[in-house]
PAPA-162788 format. One record per residue: x, y, z of N, C-alpha, C in turn. Coordinates in steps of 0.2 Angstrom, whole numbers, plus 5000, padded with zeros to 4 digits. Layout:
BEGIN
XYZXYZXYZ/...
This chain:
BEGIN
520954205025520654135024521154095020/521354025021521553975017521153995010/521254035004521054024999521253954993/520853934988521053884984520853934976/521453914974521353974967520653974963/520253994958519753984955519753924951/519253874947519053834944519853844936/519653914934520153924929520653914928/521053924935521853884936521953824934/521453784935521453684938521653664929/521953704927522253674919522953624921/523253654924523953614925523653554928/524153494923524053424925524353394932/524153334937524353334942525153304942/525453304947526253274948526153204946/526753194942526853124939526953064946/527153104952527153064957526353064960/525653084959525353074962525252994962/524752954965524552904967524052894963/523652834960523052784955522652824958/522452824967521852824970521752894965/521952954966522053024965522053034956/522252994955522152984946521552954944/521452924948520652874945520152934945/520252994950519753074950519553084943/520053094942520153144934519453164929/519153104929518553094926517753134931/517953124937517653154940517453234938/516953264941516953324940516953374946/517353404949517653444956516853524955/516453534950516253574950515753604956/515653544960515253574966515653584969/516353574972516853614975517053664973/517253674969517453754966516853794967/516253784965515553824965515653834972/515853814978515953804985516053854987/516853844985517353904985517153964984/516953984979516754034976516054074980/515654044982515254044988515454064993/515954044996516254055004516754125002/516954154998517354184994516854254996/516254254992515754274992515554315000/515354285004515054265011515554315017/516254285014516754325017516854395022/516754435017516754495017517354515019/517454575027518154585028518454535033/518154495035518354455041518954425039/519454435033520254415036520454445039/520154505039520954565043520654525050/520054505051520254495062520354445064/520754375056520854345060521654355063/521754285069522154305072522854305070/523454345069523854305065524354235067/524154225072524554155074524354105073/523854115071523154065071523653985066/523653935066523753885061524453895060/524853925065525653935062525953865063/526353845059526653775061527353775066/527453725069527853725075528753705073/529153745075529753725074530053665077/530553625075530753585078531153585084/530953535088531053545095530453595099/530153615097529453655099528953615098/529053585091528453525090528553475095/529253455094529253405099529053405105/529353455109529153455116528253455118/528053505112527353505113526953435112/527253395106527053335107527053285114/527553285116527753245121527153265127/527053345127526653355132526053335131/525653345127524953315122525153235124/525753195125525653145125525853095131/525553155135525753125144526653125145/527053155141527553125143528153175145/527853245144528353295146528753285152/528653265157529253245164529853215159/529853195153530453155151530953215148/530753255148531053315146531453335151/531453315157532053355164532253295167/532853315171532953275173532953235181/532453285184532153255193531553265190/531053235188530553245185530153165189/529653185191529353105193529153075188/529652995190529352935184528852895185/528552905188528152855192527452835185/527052925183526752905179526952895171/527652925169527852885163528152835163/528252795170528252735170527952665168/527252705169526552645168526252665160/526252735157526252745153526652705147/527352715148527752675143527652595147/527752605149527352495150526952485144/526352505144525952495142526052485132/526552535130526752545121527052475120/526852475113527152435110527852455108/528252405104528652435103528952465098/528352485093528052535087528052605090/527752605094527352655099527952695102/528252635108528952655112529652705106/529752665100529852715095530052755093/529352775093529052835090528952895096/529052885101529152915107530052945107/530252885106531052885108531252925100/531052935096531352975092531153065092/530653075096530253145098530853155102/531053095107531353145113532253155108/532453105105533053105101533053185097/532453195093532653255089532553305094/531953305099532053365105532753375109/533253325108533953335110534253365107/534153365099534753395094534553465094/533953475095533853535093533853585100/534053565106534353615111534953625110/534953695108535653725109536153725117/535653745121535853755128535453705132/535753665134535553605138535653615144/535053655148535053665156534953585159/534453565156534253495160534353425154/534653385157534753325152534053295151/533953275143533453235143533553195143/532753145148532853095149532653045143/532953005142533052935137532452885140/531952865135531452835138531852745138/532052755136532652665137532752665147/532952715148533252725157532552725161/531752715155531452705160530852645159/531052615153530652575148531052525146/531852525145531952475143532452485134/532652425134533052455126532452455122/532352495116532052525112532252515105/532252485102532352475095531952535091/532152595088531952625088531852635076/532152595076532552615068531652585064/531752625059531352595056531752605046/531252575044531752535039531552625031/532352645030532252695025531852685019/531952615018531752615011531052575011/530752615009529852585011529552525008/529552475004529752434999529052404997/528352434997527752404995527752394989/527352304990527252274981526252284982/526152294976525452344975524952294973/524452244975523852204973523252224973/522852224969522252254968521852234973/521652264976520752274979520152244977/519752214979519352184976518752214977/518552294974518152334975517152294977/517052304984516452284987516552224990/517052204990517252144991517252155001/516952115007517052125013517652105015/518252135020518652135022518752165030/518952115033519252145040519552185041/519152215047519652275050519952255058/520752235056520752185063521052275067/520552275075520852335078521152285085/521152235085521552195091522352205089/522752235084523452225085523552315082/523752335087524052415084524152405079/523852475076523952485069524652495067/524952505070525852525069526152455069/526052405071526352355072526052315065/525452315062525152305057525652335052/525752375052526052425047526652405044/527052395049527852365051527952285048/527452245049527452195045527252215038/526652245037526652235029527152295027/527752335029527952345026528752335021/528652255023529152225018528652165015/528052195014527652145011527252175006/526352195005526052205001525352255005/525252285001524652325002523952314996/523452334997522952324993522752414989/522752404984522552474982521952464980/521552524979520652504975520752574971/520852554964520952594960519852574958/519652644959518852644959518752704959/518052704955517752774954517452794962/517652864965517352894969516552884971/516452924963515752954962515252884965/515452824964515052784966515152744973/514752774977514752744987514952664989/514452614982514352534983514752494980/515452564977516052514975516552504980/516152544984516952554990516952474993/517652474998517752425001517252415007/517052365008516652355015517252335018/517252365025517552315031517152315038/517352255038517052215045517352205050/517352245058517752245061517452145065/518052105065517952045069517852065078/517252025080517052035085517351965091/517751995095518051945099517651905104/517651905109517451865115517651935119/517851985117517652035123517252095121/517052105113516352125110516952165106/516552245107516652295102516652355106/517252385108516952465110516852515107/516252545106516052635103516152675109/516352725105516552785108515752795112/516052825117515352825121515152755127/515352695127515352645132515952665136/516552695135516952705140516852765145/516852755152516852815156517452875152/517152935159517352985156518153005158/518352955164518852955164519352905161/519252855158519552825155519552835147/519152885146518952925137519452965137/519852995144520353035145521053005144/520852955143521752925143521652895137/521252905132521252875126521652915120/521552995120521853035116522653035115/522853025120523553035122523752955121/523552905122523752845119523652855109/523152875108523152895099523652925097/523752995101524153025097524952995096/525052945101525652885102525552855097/524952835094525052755089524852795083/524452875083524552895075525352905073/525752935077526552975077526652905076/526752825078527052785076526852735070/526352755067525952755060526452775056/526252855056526652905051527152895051/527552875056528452855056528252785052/528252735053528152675050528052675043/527352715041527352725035527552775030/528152815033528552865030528452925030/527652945032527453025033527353075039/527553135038527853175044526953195046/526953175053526253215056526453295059/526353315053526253405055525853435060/525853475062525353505068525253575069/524953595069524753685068524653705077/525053755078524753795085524053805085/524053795092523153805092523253875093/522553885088522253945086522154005093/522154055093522154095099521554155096/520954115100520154135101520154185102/519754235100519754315100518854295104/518954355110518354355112517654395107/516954385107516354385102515854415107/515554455103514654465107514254435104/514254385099514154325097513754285101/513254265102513054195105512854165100/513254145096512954065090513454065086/513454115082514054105076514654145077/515254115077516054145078516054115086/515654095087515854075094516053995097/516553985100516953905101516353895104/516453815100516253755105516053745112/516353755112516453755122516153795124/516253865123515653915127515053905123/514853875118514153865116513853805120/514153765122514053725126513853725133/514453755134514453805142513653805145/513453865137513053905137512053865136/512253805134511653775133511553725138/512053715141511853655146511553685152/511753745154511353785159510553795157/510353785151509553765148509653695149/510053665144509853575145510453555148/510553525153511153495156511253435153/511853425153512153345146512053365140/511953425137512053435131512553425129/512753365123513353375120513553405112/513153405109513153455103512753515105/513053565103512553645102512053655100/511653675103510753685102510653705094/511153755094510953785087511153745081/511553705082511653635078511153595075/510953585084510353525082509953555077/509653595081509153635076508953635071/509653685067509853675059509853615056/510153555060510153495057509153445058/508853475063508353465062507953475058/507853545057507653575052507853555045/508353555043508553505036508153455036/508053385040508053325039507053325040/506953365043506353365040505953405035/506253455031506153475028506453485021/507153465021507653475016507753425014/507553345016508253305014507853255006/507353295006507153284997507153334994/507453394993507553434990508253424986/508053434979508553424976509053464976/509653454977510353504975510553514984/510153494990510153514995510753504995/511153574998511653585003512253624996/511953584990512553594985512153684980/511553674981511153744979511253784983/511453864983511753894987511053944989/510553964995510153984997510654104995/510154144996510454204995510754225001/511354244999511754255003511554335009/511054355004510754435010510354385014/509754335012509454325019509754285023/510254235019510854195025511054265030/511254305027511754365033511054385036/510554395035509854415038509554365043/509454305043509354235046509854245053/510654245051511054255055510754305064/510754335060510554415064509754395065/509454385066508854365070509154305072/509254255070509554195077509754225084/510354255081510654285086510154325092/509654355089509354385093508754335096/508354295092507854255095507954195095/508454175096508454095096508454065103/508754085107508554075112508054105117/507754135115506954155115506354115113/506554065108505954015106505554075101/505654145100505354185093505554165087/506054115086506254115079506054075074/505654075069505154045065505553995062/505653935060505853895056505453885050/504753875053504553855045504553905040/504653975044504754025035505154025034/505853995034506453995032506753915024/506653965021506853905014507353855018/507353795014507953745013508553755013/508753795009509153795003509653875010/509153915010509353965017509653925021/509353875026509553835032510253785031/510253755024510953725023511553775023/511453835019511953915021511953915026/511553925032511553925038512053865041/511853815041512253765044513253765040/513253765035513953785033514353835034/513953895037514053945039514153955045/513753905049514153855056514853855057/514853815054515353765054516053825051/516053845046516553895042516553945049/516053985050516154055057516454015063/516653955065516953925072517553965072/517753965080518454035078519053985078/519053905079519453845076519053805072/519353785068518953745063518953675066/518253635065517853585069518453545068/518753525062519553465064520053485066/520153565072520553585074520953625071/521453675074521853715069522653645071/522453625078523153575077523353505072/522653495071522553435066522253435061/522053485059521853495050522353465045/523053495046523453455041523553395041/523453365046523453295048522853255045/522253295045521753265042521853255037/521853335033522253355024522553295023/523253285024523653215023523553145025/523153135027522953065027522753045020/522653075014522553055007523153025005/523653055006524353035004524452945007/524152935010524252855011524052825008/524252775004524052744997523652694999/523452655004523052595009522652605010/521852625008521452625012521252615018/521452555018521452525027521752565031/522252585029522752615034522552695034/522252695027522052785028521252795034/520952725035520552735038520652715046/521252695046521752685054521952745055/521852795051522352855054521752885055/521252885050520852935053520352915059/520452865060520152825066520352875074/520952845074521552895077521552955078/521353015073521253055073520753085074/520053065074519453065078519553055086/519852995086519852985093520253055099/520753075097521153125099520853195099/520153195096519853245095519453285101/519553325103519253365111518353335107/518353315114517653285115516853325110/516853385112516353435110516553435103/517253445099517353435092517053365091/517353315093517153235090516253235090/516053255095515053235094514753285090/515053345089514953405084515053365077/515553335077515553295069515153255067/515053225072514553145072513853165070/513553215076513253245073512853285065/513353305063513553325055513653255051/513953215051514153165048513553115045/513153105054512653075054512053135049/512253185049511453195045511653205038/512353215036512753195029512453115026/512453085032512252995028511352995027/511153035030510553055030510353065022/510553135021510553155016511053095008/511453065009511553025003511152985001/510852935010510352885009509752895004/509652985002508853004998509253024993/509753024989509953044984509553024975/509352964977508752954970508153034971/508153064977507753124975508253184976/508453184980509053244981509353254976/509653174972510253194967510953204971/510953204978511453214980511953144984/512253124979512653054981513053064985/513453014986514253014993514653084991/514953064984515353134979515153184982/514453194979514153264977514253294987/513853264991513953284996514653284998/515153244997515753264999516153324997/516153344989516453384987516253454990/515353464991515153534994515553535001/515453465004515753495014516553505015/516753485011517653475012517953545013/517553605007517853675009517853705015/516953695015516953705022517153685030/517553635026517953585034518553605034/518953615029519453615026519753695025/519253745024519553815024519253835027/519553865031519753905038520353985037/519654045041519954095038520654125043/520454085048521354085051521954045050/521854005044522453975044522653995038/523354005035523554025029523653975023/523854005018523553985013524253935010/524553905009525153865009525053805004/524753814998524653754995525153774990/525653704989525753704983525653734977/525953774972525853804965525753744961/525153734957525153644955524553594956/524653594963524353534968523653564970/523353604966522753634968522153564966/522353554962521753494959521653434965/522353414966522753364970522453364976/522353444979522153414987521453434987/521253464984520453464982520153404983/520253384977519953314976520153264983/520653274985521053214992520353254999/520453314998519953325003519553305003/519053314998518453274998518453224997/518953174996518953104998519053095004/519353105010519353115015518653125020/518453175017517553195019517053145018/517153105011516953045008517252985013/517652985017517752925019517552905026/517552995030516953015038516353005035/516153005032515352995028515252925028/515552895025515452825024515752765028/516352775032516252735036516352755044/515952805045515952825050515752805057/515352725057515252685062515852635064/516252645059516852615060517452665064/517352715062517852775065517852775071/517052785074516752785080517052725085/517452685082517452635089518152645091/518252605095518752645098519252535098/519752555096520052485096520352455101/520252385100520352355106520952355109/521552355104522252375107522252435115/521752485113521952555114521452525120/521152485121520652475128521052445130/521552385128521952355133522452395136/522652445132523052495135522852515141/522352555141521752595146521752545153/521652475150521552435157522052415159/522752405157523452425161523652475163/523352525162523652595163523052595169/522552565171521852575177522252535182/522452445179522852425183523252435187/523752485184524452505187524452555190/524252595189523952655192523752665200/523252625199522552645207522252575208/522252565214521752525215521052555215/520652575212519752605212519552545210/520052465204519552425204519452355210/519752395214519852325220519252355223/518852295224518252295228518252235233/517752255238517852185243517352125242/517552065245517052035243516252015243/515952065246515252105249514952095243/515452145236515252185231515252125224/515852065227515852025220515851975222/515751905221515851855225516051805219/516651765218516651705214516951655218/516751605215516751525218517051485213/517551445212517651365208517051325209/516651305207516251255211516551195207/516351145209516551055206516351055198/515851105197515651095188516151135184/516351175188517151225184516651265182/516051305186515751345185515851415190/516051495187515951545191515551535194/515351595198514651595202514651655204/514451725202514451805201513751825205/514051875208513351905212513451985209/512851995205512952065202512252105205/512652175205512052215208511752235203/511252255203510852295200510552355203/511052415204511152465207510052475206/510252495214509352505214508752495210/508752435208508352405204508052335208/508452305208508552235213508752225219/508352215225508552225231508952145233/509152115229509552065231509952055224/510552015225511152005221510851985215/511051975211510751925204511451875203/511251815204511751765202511651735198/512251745192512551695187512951675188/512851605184513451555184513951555176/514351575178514851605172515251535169/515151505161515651455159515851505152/516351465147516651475142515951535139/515251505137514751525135514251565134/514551605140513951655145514051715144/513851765141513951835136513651875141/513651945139513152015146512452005143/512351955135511751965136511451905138/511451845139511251815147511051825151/511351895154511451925160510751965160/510851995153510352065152509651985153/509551945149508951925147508751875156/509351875162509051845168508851895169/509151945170509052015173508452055172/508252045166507352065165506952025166/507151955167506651915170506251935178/506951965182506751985189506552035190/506552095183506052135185505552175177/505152215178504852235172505252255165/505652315169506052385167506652335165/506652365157507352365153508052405154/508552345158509052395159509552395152/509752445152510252475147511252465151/511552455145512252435147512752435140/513452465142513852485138514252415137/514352375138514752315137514152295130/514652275126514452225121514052175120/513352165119513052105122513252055121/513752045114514051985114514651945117/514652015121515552005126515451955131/515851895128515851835134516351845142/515851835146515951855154516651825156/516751755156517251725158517751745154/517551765148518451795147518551865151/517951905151518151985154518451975160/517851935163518251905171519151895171/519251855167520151835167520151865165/520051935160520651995162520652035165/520052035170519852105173519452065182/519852015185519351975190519152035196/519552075195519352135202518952185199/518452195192518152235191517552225195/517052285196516552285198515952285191/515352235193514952225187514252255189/513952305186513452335188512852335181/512252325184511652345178511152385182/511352445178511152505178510552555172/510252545175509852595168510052665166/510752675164510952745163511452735155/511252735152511652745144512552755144/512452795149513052825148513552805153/513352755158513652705165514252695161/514852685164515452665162515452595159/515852565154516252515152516552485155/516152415159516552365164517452375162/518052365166518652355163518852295169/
């Protein structure tokens, strides 16, 4: 297990290079983290010997890179009879931040072949000249933040090209107490004329081309702003006679959607998280009071055996037991819920001194996250806000709740132990601001930015015609008043079209509010209410417009 030394080492004072943000802690008190540690330390037993030993290994160069390229659609550029057709449309689509940070992956993947059977291919031969340089001297002038103050979060222009500008220019720091939630910066994402995407409105096939466009515009973040994105080998799962704890994601999923189908979190999740929130979440010290560690290992062992039997009693199970249960979740997953390949990535996001921009990477980062990991955290995240909301009875604030879950997300017993001699204090505290900042702006992390949707719809365009339909299905008109004129179905709802008349003015909620006129039953829809129709049209006139009563119906493109 990633061990972090005891409470008693944290004498040494942090590096004279650390950062304000990470100085302003000092006064804090890390004691529900250590007590954490100590805890999980406890709980243990002999479970390092079986973890795997390759688990979290870090990738050499030219291994990282190639692996990246492949994670990021782009492997065929690695040979040289390789089909370009799809990194064709693929690099169309980057910017030239993006294009970059691409062309330096395949540049270091060159020096590092010794033996060159096949020439790499050069994304310029297929994309175009590539200004690839980015500037060595990183040169930010530092102005203070104006803690609570609302501010923009513009996601219409790649984070990376934001980056590039400001960085011969200025950033904002918020030198602030942690411990306090309603210091922090609000931001507000501007809402255009084509609304707001949440994860969750895009189909499942275009939610697929999302990870792979992120992991392009994090790597060209971290290039822009000077920091190396590390990456761990995915962890290599050891099979379990386990049904709940020690067992991935994916087969706990497998396993319950054959009970509930469309389960996207694990039953035994919910559970625990339901049981907490109605029972636990006025209980003082919840989550940070540690329940006894014999009935936690005894609790275990009955679930395992009666949980999916509907025998397993919750209400004679303490609070204080059921939050050890739920940590112990989360700790027993045989990858840890932020991955073994992007843990470090997470860890290091502290290291950006921008808040904005630390919350642009962690955006990013979420986003690239395999599907069952990301709802599994939302999940958790959502009932951590839960829990600070009742803090005048719990006691349990933004901090206090960050400092206890950070261990738990953070140490993972098959990843090795590699901290700094030093920097114990440093990444302590950075993780549990990290946890603190999935906690508190986690309805912003959740969307999915408009850049990365423009993407997605060039990459739809160019690709396939699936959005060309005939004129049966869509019908517009000029008329004399310079009014569209749309025939929308309301898949088996409505046995005749629904006509609007589409001007500058005319949003999906229009539509929604003709559209229940014609019948009793409220339809549901993943567009934005506030998304104005005539612009979506001019960028999308060959899409198909459907109102559907189904939550989860793809996202008009």
């Amino acid at each position: 297990m990633s061990q972090l030394p005891p409470k008693s080492l944290l004498a040494s004072p942090v590096s004279e290079g650390t950062n304000s943000r990470v100085e302003s802690l000092d006064n804090l008190s890390m004691d529900s983290f250590w007590l954490e540690v100590e805890n999980i330390k406890q709980s243990t037993e002999v479970e390092q010997e079986e973890c795997s030993g390759n688990a979290g290994q870090g990738l050499q160069e030219g291994e990282a890179e190639a692996e990246w390229l492949q994670d990021a659609g782009l492997s065929d550029l690695l040979g040289d009879c390789a089909s370009e057709n799809d990194n064709i449309v693929l690099l169309s689509t980057l910017t030239k931040t993006q294009a970059a940070a691409v062309q330096r992956r395949l540049d270091t993947y060159s020096r590092s072949r010794r033996r060159n059977k096949h020439a790499v291919r050069d994304v310029r031969d297929i994309f175009g000249v590539v200004n690839s340089e980015v500037s060595e001297t990183q040169d930010y002038s530092c102005t203070v933040r104006n803690p609570g103050k609302e501010e923009m979060f513009n996601m219409d222009v790649a984070y990376s090209e934001q980056a590039a500008v400001l960085l011969k220019g200025s950033f904002l720091s918020e030198p602030r107490k942690l411990k306090d939630g309603n210091a922090l910066t609000k931001f507000k994402i501007p809402k255009g004329r084509l609304g707001v995407t949440r994860i969750g409105d895009l189909s499942a096939q275009d939610m697929k081309k999302i990870p792979t466009l992120a992991l392009i515009e994090l790597t060209a973040l971290c290039d822009i702003l000077g920091f190396e994105l590390k990456r761990n080998k995915a962890a290599k799962l050891k099979t379990t006679d386990k049904r709940l704890f020690g067992v991935p994601l994916n087969t706990l999923l497998e396993n319950d959607q054959k009970l509930l189908p469309n389960t996207k979190v694990p039953l035994i999740l919910q559970a625990l998280l339901s049981c907490l929130e109605k029972r636990g979440l006025e209980t003082e010290g919840i989550l940070r009071v540690s329940g006894s560690q014999t009935r936690i290992k005894s609790l275990e062992q009955k679930l395992e055996r009666d949980f999916y039997t509907g025998l397993f009693h919750w209400d004679a199970v303490h609070q204080n037991d059921v939050s050890g249960l739920l940590k112990r979740f989360i700790r027993e997953l045989p990858a840890p819920l932020l991955t073994a390949e992007y843990l470090p990535a997470f860890a290091a996001v502290q290291n950006i001194p921008d808040l904005k921009q630390r919350l642009q990477a962690l955006n990013l980062l979420i986003l690239i996250l395999p599907e069952p990991n990301r709802n599994t955290l939302k999940a958790l995240l959502e009932f951590l806000s839960k829990v600070v909301a009742r803090e005048n009875n719990n006691k349990m604030n933004l901090w206090n709740v960050s400092t206890v879950m950070a261990p738990n997300l953070f140490m993972h017993k098959g990843l090795p132990d590699k901290i700094p001699e030093g920097k114990e204090k440093q990444l302590a505290e950075g993780a549990a601001d990290v946890v603190r900042m999935m906690i508190h702006y986690q309805d912003l992390l959740w969307t999915v930015s408009s850049f990365l949707v423009a993407q997605v719809r060039k990459l739809n365009e160019s690709n396939s015609k699936r959005y060309q339909f005939c004129d049966k299905r869509i019908k517009h008109f000029l008329s004399l008043s310079t009014f569209f004129f749309f025939a929308f179905h309301a898949s088996l709802l409505l046995k005749d079209p629904l006509e609007v008349h589409l001007n500058n003015a005319t949003r999906v909620a229009d539509v929604l509010r003709q559209f229940q006129k014609n019948m009793c039953q409220r339809g549901e829809h993943c567009l934005d209410p506030d998304t104005y129709l005539l612009d979506l049209y001019h960028i999308n006139p060959h899409a198909e417009w459907i109102i559907k009563q189904n939550p989860s119906y793809p996202r008009v493109f």
